[in-house]
N, C-alpha and C positions, 0 to 999 in steps of 0.2 A: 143627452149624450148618445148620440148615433150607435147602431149596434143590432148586431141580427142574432145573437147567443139570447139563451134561457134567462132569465133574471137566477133561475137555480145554478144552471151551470157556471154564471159567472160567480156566485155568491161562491160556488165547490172551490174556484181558480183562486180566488179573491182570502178564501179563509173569514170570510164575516156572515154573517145571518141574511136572508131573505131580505127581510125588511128593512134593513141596515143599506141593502143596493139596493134597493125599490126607491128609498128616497134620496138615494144619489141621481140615479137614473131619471129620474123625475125633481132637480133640482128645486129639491124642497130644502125647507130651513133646518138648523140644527145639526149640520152634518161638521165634522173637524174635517181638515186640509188633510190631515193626512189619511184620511178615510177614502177620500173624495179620490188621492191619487192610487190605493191601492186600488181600485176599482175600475180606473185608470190601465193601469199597468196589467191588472187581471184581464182587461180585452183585450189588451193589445199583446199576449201572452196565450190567449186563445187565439187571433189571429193567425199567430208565428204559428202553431200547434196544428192549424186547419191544413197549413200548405203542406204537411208533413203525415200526419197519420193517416194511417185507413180507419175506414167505419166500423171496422169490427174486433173483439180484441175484449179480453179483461181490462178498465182505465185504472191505473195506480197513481197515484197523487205521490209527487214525492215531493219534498220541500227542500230545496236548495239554499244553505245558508253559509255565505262567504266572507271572511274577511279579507280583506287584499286590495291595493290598488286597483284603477279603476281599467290599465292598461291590463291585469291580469283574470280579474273578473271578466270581462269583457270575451275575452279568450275563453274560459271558462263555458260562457253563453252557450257560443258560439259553437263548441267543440259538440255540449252536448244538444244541443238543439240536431246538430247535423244527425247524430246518431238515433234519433226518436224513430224515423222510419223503419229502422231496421229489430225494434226489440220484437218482433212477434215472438210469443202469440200474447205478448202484453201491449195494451196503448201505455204508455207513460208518460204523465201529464207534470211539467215542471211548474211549481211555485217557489219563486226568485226573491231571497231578499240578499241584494250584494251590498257591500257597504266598506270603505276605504279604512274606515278604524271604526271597533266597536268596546265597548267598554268591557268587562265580564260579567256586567250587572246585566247591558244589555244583549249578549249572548242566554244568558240564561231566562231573561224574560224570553226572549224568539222562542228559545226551547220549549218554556214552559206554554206558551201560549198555542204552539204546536200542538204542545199533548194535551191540551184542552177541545181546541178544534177539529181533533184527527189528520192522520197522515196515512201512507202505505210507507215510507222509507222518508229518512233524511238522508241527504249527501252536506258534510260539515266541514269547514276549513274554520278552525279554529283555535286559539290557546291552550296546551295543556297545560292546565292549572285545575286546581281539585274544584271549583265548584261548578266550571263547564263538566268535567270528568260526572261528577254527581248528578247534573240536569239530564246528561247523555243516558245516565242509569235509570231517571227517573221515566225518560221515552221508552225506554226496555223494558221495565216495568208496566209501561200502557202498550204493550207488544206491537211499537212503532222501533222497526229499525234502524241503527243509525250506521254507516260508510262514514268514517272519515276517508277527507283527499287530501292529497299533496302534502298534507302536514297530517302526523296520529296522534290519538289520545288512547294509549296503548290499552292504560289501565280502566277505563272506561263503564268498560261494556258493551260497547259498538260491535257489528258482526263482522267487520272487516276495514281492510286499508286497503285504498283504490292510489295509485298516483308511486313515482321515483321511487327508486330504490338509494336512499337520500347518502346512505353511508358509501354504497357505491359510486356516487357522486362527488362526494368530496376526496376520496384517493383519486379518482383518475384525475381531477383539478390540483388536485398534489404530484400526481405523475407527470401529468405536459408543464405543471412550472417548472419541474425540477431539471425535464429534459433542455427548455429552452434557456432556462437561467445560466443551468450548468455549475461549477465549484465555486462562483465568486460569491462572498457576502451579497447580502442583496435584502432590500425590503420591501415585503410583498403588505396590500394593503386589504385588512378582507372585513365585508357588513354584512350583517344580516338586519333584516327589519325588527324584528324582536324575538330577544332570546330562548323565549317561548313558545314559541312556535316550536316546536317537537322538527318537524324536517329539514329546516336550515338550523336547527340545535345539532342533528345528527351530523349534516354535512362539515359543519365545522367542527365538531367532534371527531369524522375520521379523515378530515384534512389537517388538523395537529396533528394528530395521531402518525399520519404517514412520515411528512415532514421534518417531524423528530427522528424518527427512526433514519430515513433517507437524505434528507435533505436540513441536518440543522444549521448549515450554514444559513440559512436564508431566514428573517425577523420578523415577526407581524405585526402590523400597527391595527389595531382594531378601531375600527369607526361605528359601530355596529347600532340600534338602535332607532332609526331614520321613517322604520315602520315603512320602507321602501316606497315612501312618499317622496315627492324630488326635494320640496324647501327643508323639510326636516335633513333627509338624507345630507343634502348638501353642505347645511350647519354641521350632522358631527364628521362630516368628511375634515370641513374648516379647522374644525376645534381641535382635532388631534395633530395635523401638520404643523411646522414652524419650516423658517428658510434655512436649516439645515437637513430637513428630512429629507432625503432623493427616494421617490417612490417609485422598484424597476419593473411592479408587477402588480395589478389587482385580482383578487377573487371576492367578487360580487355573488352573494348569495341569496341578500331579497331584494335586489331592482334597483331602481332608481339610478340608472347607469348616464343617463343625461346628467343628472346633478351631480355624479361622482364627476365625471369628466370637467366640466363646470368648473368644479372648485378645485380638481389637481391645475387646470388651466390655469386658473387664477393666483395659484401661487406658484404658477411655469412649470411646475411638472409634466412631463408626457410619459406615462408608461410602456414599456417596451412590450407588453403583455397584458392583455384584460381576458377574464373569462369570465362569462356572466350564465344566468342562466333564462331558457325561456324563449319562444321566438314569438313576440309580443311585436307591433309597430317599432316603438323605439330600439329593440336590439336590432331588427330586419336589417334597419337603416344605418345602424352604427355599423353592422358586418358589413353592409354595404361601402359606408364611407372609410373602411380600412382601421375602426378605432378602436375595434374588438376582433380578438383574433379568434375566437373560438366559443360557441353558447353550447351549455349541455341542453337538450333538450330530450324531451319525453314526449309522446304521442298524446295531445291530451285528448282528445277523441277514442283512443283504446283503454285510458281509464277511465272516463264517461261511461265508457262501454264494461267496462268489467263491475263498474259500481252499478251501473242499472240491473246487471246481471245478478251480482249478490242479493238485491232485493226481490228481481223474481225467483231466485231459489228460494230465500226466505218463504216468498208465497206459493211454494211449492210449483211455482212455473215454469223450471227450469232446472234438469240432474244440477249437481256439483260438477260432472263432466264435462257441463258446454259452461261453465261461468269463464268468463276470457278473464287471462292474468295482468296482471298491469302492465304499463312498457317499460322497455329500458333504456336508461342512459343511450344519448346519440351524439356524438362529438359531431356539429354543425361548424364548418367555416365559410366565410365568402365563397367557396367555393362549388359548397355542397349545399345549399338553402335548399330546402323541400321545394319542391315546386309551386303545389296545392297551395304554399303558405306566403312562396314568393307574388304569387299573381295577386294574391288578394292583397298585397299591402305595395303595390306599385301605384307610380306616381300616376 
């Protein structure tokens, strides 16, 4: 396996033992598939890392653990690899495990095998449910910090929440239905990937919330559950519709907006209205083709950056004064694409 890194350095990137990469490196016998690819993935990971850091710097290891499709992971990378250049006076070096559904058994194995190997910081997208909440305490306890993003696990113990401001999110998706719906009955269609998920728990929390109060003419069908994968999504899109439902609006909360569309198509719905959120490939493309009218989106580069931040204060490498705040809600339409985010996802 080709490679100009340390056998140590990749073992640090890698999370495995010396000799554990020595006889990958040297394909010898005895080694599992999945060993073989982290080790893999660990050069090509120092690769990414070389075009971006300087030579000099405290290196903090921080361990990246994601659940999410693979359209928002992806993004995810992306956002914080671009920011690596900029943490002086820290290097921070990312170990990636992303992964489109994970179990809670295997959230807590990642965890725990973290705080076995050592860390400087975890950044977590995960379920709040009590026994990730617990594994996160138990990182706290081996004074490895944890960020959660884009989704919190309040109760924790983590030193912070990097990512939306999730409640503010779902009112103003309750404020542009309401403006463009207007008085008539109306049935708006809204999913979240799973209910546990703490951030799209909150968004639909203070999008009831508003809609009651302002807007109760208008119904909700929930389809919710899909894990913001397209076939599942798509399924409880199916299963909740029949041919009397007239669907005049959607709030899409975790993804999978190909497959919503899909299956409203399929049983001749068009909605007069979609708001989704995220500016991933596939929404780029929908604002593009007129089938989404508006994505909330958030900078996810500035919360990369506020969670990297949290962890060098952690390590004392940085006041409380310079840790950068997370972003806020951005109402995006066809009209307004970021630039930065239009060039990269052009045909």
């Amino acid at each position: 396996m080709a490679h100009r890194f340390l056998i140590k350095e990749i073992a640090l990137q890698a999370g495995l033992g010396v000799a554990t990469v020595d006889r990958v490196l040297n394909g010898r016998a005895n080694v599992r598939e999945h060993t073989r690819k982290r080790v893999e993935q660990a050069i090509k990971e120092l690769e990414r890392q070389e075009l971006n850091l300087a030579n000099t710097g405290r290196k903090l290891i921080v361990d990246v653990v994601v659940e999410a499709p693979a359209r928002f992971s992806d993004e995810i990378r992306s956002a914080l690899e671009a920011e690596l250049a900029w943490m002086h006076p820290a290097i921070v070096r990312p170990r990636f495990l992303l992964q489109e559904t994970m179990t809670t058994a295997e959230v807590v194995d990642a965890l725990r095998s973290i705080a076995r190997r050592g860390s400087h910081g975890v950044f977590l997208k995960a379920r709040d449910v009590p026994e990730i909440a617990e594994a996160v305490g138990e990182l706290q306890r081996h004074g490895i910090p944890v960020v959660t993003v884009f989704t919190d696990i309040p109760l924790s113990g983590r030193i912070a929440y990097a990512g939306l401001d999730n409640r503010v999110a779902g009112a103003t998706a309750a404020y542009l239905l309401g403006l463009w719906l207007g008085p008539q009955t109306a049935n708006v269609l809204i999913t979240m990937s799973d209910e546990h998920f703490r951030g799209e728990e909150e968004r639909e929390i203070s999008f009831r919330r508003a809609l009651r109060k302002h807007h109760p003419q208008l119904r909700l069908i929930d389809a919710s559950g899909g894990h913001g994968l397209d076939l599942a999504t798509g399924q409880r899109v199916s299963s909740v519709l029949d041919d009397d439902t007239s669907i005049a609006a959607v709030y899409s909360m975790g993804g999978g907006n190909v497959a919503i569309l899909r299956a409203l198509q399929a049983r001749q719905h068009a909605p007069f209205f979609f708001i989704g959120h995220d500016l991933d490939r596939d929404n780029v493309q929908l604002l593009r083709d007129g089938k989404i009218q508006a994505i909330l989106h958030h900078d996810l580069r500035q919360d990369m950056r506020s969670a990297c931040h949290h962890i060098m204060h952690y390590h004392k490498l940085l006041p409380a004064s310079s840790v950068a705040a997370s972003s806020s809600v951005m109402v995006v339409t066809p009209e307004n694409i970021p630039d930065h985010i239009a060039s990269r996802f052009r045909d």
